[in-house]
Each structure stands twice: as C-alpha cells, then as structure tokens.
TIDREN-7129 format. One record per residue (C-alpha): chain; x, y, z. Coordinates in steps of 0.5 Angstrom, whole numbers. Example, Ala and Ser with C-alpha at 12.3 -4.5 7.8 and 13.67 -1.06 7.14 Angstrom:
# TIDREN-7129
chain / X / Y / Z
A / 25 / -9 / 16
A / 27 / -2 / 14
END
This chain:
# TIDREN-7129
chain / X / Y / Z
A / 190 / -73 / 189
A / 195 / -67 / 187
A / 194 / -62 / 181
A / 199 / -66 / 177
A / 197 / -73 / 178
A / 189 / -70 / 177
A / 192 / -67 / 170
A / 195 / -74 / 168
A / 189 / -77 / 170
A / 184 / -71 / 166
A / 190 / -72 / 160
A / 191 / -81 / 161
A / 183 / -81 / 159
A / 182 / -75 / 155
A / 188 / -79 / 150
A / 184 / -87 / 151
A / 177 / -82 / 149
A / 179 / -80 / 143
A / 183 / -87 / 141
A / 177 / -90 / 142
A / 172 / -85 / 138
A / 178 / -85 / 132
A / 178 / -92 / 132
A / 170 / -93 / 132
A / 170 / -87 / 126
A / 175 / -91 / 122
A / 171 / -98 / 123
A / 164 / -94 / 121
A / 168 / -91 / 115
A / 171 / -98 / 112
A / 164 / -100 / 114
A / 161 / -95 / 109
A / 166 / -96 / 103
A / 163 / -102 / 98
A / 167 / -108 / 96
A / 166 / -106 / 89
A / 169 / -99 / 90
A / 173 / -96 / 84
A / 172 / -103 / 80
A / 169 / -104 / 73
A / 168 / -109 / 68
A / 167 / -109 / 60
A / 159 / -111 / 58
A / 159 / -116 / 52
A / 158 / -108 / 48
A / 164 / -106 / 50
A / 160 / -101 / 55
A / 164 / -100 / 61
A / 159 / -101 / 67
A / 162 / -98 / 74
A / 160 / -102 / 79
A / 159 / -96 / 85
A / 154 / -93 / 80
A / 149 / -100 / 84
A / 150 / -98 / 91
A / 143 / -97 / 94
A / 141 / -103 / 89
A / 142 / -111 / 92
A / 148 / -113 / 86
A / 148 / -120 / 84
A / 154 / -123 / 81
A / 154 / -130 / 79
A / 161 / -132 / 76
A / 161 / -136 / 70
A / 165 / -140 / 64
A / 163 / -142 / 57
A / 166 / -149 / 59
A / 163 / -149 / 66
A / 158 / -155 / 66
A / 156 / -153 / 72
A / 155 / -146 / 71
A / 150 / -148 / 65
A / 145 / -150 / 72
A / 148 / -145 / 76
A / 145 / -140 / 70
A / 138 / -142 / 71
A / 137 / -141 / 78
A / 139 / -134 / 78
A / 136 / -132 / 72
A / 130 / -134 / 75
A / 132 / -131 / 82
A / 134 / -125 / 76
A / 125 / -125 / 73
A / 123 / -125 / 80
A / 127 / -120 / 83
A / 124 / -112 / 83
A / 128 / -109 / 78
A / 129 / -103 / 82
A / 132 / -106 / 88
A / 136 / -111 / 85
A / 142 / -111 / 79
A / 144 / -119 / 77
A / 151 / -119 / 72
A / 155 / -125 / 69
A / 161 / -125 / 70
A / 165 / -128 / 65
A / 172 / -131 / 66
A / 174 / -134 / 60
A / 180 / -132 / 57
A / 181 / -135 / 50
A / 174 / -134 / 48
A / 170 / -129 / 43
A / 165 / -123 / 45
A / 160 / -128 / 40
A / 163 / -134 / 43
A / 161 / -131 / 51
A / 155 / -129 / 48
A / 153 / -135 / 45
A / 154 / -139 / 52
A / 150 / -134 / 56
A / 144 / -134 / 50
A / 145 / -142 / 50
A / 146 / -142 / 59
A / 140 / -139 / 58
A / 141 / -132 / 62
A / 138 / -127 / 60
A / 141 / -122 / 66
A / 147 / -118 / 63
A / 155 / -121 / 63
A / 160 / -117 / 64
A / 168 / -120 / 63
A / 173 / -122 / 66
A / 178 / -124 / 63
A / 184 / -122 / 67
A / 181 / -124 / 73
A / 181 / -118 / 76
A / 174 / -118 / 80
A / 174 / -126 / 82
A / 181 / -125 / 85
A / 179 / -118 / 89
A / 172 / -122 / 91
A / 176 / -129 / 92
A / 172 / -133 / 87
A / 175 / -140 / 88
A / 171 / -144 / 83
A / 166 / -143 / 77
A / 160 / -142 / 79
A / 160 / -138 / 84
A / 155 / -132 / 86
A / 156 / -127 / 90
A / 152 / -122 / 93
A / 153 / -115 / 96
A / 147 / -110 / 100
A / 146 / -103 / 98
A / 152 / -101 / 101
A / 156 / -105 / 97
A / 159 / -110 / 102
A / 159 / -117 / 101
A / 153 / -120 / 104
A / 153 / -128 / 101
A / 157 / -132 / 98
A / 155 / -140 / 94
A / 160 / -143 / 90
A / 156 / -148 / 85
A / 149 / -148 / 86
A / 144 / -153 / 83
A / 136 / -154 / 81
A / 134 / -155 / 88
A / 136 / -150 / 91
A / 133 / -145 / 88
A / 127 / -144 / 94
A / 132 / -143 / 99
A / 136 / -138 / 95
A / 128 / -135 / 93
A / 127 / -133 / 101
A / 135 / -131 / 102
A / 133 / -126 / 96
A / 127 / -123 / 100
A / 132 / -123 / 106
A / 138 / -120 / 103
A / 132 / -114 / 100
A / 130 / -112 / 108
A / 137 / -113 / 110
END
C-alpha cells in the first residue's frame, strides 16, 4: 500500500472513531438529562416546586381530577404506596389538571380522595402533554436520573400488591 492510500486509511478510521465516540457521548448525555428538566409546578400554597430539585430521589406523579371517579381509587392505592415508601428515596405528587376548579375545591377533592401526599397543578396541561398523559388517572414514575421508568393509566384496588413489589424494583433500579 502506498503513502497516500495508508494516510486515507489512518484519516477514513480516525473520522469513523471519532463519529462513533461523539455519538455514543450524545446519547450518554441525553441519557443523563431528566424528563422533568426545566419544569415546575404551583402546589396548592402557591410554592413553586421545581421538579430537577428530586433527581436522586424515585418521583412518583399520579395525574388527577376532581371529576375523575377513577381518580378517587387511583388515590387510595398511591397513598398507600406513598405511607409505604422511605421518604428519603422517594417524592409522590398529585398532579391535578382541573381548569375551572378553585385551589379550595382541588384541595377539598384530594382530603375527600383521601391523598395525603402532596398536589401540584396543572391547569394548562403543560406537564401531562410534555409526559403524554392520555387519561386520568395516570401515574408516572421517574428513577433518581429523572427519567421515566413507569407508566399505568387507571389503576384499581387490586393492583395495589403488584405496584408494591414494582415500588421495591424501581428503589433498586
């Protein structure tokens, strides 16, 4: 082989290396950057809760409504899912998405669902279109790195051992 066909070998697989290593550092770098990122939420005290501040915590979001019949089963199990849980590994939130309902209302429904883990709101929808929420109740669950490891629309009574022994999987994911 000559000079130059040995130069365009060395150049050819030095450029296929370095394509190969910058697509595997921007897929590591996606990778690390959380499905929540940049976003917050009002609570039911006008606090604005930014949700970066739980990367290294499990975030548990279960999507609601006041008028949501479903959402009223929903709330039992993930409270109880919420009592259960080491509070130091894991954040649970309601996120309610009523529109035309009062902060008194909202926060009638969730003493009345029976949720003692806190609501944030979500009127405008901005988290349930950035997460995909297709219907109430959903819940959504993201590991320390803030990226979306679980997903149940609707869930009933029954289901609550099942999403026990997940809440043990996603801990030592």
């Amino acid at each position: 082989m000559k000079l130059g066909e040995k130069i365009v070998v060395t150049v050819s697989f030095l450029a296929t290396v370095l394509g190969i290593a910058y697509i595997a550092f921007e897929v590591k770098k996606k990778k690390k950057t959380p499905d929540y990122q940049d976003l917050s939420a009002y609570d039911l005290h006008g606090k604005k809760i930014r949700l970066n501040n739980f990367q290294g915590k499990i975030l548990v979001v279960d999507f609601w409504a006041t008028w949501c019949v479903p959402c009223r089963d929903a709330a039992l199990v993930v409270d109880k899912l919420y009592q259960k849980a080491p509070q130091d590994k894991f954040q649970f939130y309601g996120v309610n998405t009523d529109h035309n309902k009062t902060l008194k209302e909202i926060s009638d429904a969730a003493s009345d669902f029976g949720m003692n883990y806190e609501t944030l709101l979500d009127s405008q929808l901005v988290l349930a279109k950035k997460w995909a929420v297709e219907g109430l109740p959903t819940l959504i669950v993201f590991n320390r790195e803030g990226k979306i490891i679980y997903r149940q629309m609707g869930i009933r009574p029954e289901e609550y051992p099942l999403l026990l022994r997940r809440m043990q999987d996603w801990e030592n994911e």
